[in-house]
Residue, then its C-alpha position, 0 to 999 in steps of 0.5 A: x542504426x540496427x544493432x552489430x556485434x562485438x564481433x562484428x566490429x572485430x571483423x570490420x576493422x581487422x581489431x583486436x579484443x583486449x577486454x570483453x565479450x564477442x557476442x555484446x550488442x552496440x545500439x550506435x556509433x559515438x564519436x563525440x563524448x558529450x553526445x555520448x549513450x548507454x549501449x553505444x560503441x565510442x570510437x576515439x578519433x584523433x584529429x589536428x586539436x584534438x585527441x578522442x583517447x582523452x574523453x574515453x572517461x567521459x563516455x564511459x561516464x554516459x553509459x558507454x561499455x565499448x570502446x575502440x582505441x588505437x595501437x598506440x594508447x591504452x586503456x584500464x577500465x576494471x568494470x564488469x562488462x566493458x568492452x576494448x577493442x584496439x586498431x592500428x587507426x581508429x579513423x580508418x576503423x570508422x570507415x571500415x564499420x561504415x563499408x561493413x554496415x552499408x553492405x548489409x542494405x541491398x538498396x540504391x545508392x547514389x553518390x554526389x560531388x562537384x565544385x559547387x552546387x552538390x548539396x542542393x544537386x543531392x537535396x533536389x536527388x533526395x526529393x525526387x526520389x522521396x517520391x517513389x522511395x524511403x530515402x535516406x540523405x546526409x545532413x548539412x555537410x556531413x560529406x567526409x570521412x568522418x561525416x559520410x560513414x556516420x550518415x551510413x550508420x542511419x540506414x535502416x531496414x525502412x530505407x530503400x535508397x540513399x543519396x550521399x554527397x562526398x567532398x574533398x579537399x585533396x586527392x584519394x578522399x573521395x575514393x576512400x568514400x567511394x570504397x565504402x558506399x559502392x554506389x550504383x549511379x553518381x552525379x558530377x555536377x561541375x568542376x570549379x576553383x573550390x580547393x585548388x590551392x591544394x589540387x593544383x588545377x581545374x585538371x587536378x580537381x577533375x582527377x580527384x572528382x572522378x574517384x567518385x567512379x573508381x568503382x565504377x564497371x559497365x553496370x554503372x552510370x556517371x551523370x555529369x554536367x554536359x555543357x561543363x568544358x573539364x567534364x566534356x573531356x570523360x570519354x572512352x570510359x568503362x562505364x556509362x556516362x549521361x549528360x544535362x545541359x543547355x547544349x543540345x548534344x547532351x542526353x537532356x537538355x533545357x529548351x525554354x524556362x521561366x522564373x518568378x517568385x514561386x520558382x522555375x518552369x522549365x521545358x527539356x528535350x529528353x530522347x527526343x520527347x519534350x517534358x515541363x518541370x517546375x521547381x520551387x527555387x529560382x536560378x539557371x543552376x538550379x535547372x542543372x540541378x533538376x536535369x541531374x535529379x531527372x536523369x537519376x530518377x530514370x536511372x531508377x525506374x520512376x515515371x516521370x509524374x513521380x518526378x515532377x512530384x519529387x521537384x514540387x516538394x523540394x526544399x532549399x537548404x538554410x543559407x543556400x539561396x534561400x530568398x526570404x522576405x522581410x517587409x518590401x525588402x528581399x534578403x537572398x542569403x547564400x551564406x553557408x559557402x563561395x568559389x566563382x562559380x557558385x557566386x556567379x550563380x548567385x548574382x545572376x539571381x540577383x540580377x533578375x530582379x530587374x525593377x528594383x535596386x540590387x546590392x551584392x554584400x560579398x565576402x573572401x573565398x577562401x583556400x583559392x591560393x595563388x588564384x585568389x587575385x584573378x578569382x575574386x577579379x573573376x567575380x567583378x567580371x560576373x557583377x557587371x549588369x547584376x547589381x547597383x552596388x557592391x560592399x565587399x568584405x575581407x581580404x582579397x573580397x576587394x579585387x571584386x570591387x575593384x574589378x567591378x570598377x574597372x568595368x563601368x561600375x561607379x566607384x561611389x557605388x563601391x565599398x570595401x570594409x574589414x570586418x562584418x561590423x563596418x558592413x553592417x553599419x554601412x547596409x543599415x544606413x543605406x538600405x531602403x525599401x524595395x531593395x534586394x540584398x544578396x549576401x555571400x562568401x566562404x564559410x570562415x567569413x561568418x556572412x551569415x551575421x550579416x545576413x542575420x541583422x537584415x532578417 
């Protein structure tokens, strides 16, 4: 981060100097006291468990001089030098250094979200444009209002754009997000059941998905799944809207692909010219992922060589269908996160392995409310043809097996266990060589213990 003022702060969050001086320098933003810094500013956040006014001390204690509390806390520090600032909402004042921060870089913005599927959209976005660009991106799920604004604050007078991914939970998060980054290009990259327990409806996430072009006027453009039936309702819009798919009507779309161990080749018809692409990473979605990267990529002025560059060096992220070896047993660990859709995309990769025998170790998703039976059943469906054997882990995880049942797969061949534990003794006493494990299921579930003992 390059350094702001005092002042600066002041100005950004319309606070109030209690005790300083204006002209003081933060070298960064702190939000978490045990990171804390000599020459920070540490912002004291409140959230559910937790309350950031009862580790001022604690940051002060690491060299920490300036501080931004909240109207209704106060703070008695009699130190020469210490600087405390109050705001009405020190969440907010985060946000609003953020917005202030990011307008001091004149560079090209994107932003990404969707049901699935947009880390590894924004990661593929970053590595295409790393071709031609300094880029920055966010790490690992940095992509709320507390994750995106710190992102923000990494930007340096090196970077020449930035790719940052915005989730959600619930209705005005992704706009708040939106205000602060101003982005000149977004990606959508599918609507899904990730979150529905709090948006109601497929329609209600679209809703909350498209704050991401609140913004948004005739100099913008929103890239969106075209082959996708909720964001194929975008239509009479201010801005300019492009499309990726396998369905010949959108702007670019696949006309031949290939898979191996290395990755993808994949042909597209773009404006009515043909190009070939590989990535390394296998998967039908991951082809939507680089038909998005491709359109962004154009939207800023790179060559297509520049491209095929960017899709070469890019990296999957760790327990996102990252395909590891061990001995002749291969280990597809998708652990970090579930919805339908994205475990569809996942046993499909499963089911390419057509030569050996496949198990699907699946775990709950989770916040799926009322449509928690018929999504986890929705996934049975999906297992058909994919693999030879299902151990389901968790609660409503059973309705997949189930499901799976009910569409010809042998019950001997299906198991549901509680815990992690019992699965794992269940894989260790059935797996042999050659085999194929894919393990999956939300965050809470914890997959990745499991994925961990086979690795």
């Amino acid at each position: 981060m390059d350094c702001i003022s005092v002042n600066e702060i002041i100005r950004a969050t319309q606070g109030k100097l209690l005790k300083g001086d204006y002209e003081d320098l933060v070298l960064d933003i702190c939000i978490d006291s045990r990171k804390a810094k000599n020459g920070e500013v540490y912002i004291a956040l409140i959230g559910e468990r937790f309350d950031g006014h009862d580790f001022i001390l604690d940051a002060y204690e690491k060299g920490v001089k300036t501080f931004i509390i909240d109207s209704n806390h106060t703070l008695t520090l009699d130190e020469e030098g210490i600087n405390i600032i109050q705001v009405s909402d020190t969440s907010k004042a985060l946000m609003d250094i953020a917005k202030y921060y990011r307008e001091k870089f004149s560079i090209h913005y994107v932003g990404v979200t969707g049901s699935t599927g947009k880390t590894t959209t924004k990661d593929m976005i970053h590595s295409v444009l790393s071709s031609k660009y300094n880029t920055l991106k966010n790490e690992g799920n940095l992509n709320n209002q507390v994750g995106l604004p710190l992102t923000i604050f990494k930007l340096s007078k090196e970077h020449e754009a930035a790719v940052l991914e915005m989730g959600m939970s619930s209705f005005g998060e992704i706009k708040s997000l939106a205000d602060i980054v101003h982005h000149k290009v977004a990606v959508i990259s599918n609507i899904g059941y990730s979150h529905i327990e709090n948006l109601g409806s497929k329609d209600g996430i679209l809703k909350a998905k498209l704050e991401i072009a609140s913004n948004f006027t005739k100099e913008n453009t929103l890239i969106i799944n075209g082959d996708d039936k909720y964001l194929k309702k975008i239509k009479d819009v201010n801005y300019k809207v492009k499309t990726f798919g396998f369905e010949s009507e959108n702007d670019i779309y696949c006309t031949r692909y290939d898979m191996d161990e290395n990755g993808t080749n994949f042909e597209v018809s773009l404006y009515d010219k043909q190009y070939e692409f590989f990535v390394p990473s296998r998967g039908k979605h991951n082809i939507y992922n680089a038909m998005a990267s491709i359109l962004v990529a154009l939207e800023l002025d790179l060559s297509i060589e520049e491209i095929r560059n960017g899709l070469l060096n890019y990296k999957s992220s760790k327990m996102r269908l990252d395909i590891v070896k061990k001995g002749n047993i291969t280990i597809i660990n998708d652990a970090y996160n579930a919805s339908p859709d994205s475990m569809k995309a996942a046993l499909e990769i499963l089911g390419e392995y057509k030569e050996n025998r496949k198990i699907a170790v699946l775990g709950d998703m989770l916040e799926m409310g009322e449509y928690a039976i018929e999504g986890h059943r929705l996934v049975g469906t999906f297992a058909k043809g994919k693999c030879d054997i299902i151990i389901t882990v968790g609660k409503d995880s059973r309705h997949i097996g189930v499901k799976a049942i009910e569409d010809g797969l042998g019950s001997e061949n299906v198991f549901h266990f509680d815990t992690n534990e019992e699965a794992i003794d269940l894989i260790k006493n059935i797996i042999r060589e050659k085999d194929v494990v894919l393990v999956k299921g939300s965050r809470g579930m914890r997959m990745e213990k499991i994925a961990q003992v086979l690795l």
